[in-house]
N, C-alpha and C positions, 0 to 999 in steps of 0.2 A: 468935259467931265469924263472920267474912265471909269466906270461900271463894272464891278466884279461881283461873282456868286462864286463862295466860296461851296464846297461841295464835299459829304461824305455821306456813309450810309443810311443813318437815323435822323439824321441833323439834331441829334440831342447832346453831344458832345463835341466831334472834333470841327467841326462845319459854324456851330456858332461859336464856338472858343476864338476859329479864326477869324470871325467874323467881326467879335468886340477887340482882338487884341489888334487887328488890320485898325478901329478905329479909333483908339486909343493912342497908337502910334502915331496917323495924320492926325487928330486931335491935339495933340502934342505937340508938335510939328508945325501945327496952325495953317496946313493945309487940306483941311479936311473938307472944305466946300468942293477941291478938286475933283471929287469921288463919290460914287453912290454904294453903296457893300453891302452886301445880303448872304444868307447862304442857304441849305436847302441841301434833302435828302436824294437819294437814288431808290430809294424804295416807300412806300406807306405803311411799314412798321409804325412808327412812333409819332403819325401826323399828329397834331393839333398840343401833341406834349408838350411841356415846357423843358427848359435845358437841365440835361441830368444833376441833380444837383452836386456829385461832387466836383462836376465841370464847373457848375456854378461858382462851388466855395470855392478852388481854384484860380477863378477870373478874379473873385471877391479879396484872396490872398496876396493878389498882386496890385489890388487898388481900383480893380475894372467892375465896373459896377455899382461903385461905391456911392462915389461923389457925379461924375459926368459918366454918361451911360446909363445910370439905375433902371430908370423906366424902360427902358431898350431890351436891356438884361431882363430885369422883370418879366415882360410883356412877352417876350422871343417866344413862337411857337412856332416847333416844326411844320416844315411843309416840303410836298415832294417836287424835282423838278418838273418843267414843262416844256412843251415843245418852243414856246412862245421866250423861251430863258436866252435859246440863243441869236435871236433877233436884238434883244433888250440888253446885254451885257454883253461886253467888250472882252473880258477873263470868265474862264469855267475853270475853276481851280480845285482839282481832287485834292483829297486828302492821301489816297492812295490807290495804286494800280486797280483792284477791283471796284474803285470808284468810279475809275476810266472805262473799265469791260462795262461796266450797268448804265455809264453812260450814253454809253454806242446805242441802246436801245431806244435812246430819244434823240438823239443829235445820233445818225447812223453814219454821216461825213462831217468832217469840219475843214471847211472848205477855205476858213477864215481863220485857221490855227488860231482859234479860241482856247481848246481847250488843252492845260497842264497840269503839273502835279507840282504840290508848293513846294517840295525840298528838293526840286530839281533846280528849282535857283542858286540853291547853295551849294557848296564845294561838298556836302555829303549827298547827293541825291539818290533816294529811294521811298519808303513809304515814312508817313508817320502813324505809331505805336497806337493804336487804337484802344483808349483808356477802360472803357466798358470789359475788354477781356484782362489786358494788364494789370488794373486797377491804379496804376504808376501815372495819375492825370500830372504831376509836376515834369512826367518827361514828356510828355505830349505837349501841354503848355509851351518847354522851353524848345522842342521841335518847332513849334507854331509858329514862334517869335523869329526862330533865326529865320524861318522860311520866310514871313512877311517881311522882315528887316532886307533878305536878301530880292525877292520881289519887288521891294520899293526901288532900290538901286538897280535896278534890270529896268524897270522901268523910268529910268534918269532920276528919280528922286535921293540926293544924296541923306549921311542920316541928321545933317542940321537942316536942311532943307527948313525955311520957315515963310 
């Protein structure tokens, strides 16, 4: 089983977006027992929130949430990382560069190249758009997807894989 925390600042947008769109995809897929997927903040800002809602209506636009996922989506309350994250998870997957620097503060080495940045899989790699300041949560969303789509194929998963 491969173990991923997906990872950004507040965990109230871009960290659980990637979180239900990563399981919606192996859900789909019908490889979704492969995996275990969580994600989780770099700071205690927004512990215990639930996911911002226009990230919410966002996941909800695309089907995530709806039907398979609800209670997940529902339920999701932020939480910050922990030293104990990189023992238990195989992927530490930022959202973006400053998600990497505030990581160093808990995982000071990664001695285990754990930890990346999701659009570094893809043929554009750099940060993804952090919706809270953009307010543009559909270009976030569609950064998230290619990143996971391109993740799964880095990680041998083609995209019929079933």
């Amino acid at each position: 089983m491969t173990k991923i925390l997906f990872i950004c600042h507040g965990n109230i947008c871009r960290s659980p977006m990637a979180e239900f769109i990563f399981k919606d995809i192996i859900t789909t897929r019908g490889i979704a027992d492969d995996f275990q997927i969580a994600s989780a903040a770099t700071s205690s800002e927004e512990i215990g929130n639930h996911i911002y809602p226009p990230a919410k209506a966002e996941l909800a636009r695309h089907g995530i949430g709806t039907m398979r996922l609800r209670e997940e989506v529902s339920a999701k309350t932020a939480r910050r990382i922990r030293r104990a994250d990189y023992e238990e998870y195989d992927y530490l997957i930022a959202m973006e560069s400053f998600n990497i620097r505030n990581m160093r503060r808990e995982f000071p080495e990664d001695p285990e190249e754990k930890i990346y940045r999701l659009l570094d899989f893809t043929e554009r790699p750099g940060d993804i758009a952090d919706p809270w300041y953009t307010r543009n949560f559909d270009v976030t969303y569609q950064q998230i997807v290619a990143g996971c789509e391109a993740f799964l194929r880095w990680l041998g998963y083609g995209e019929k894989d079933k």
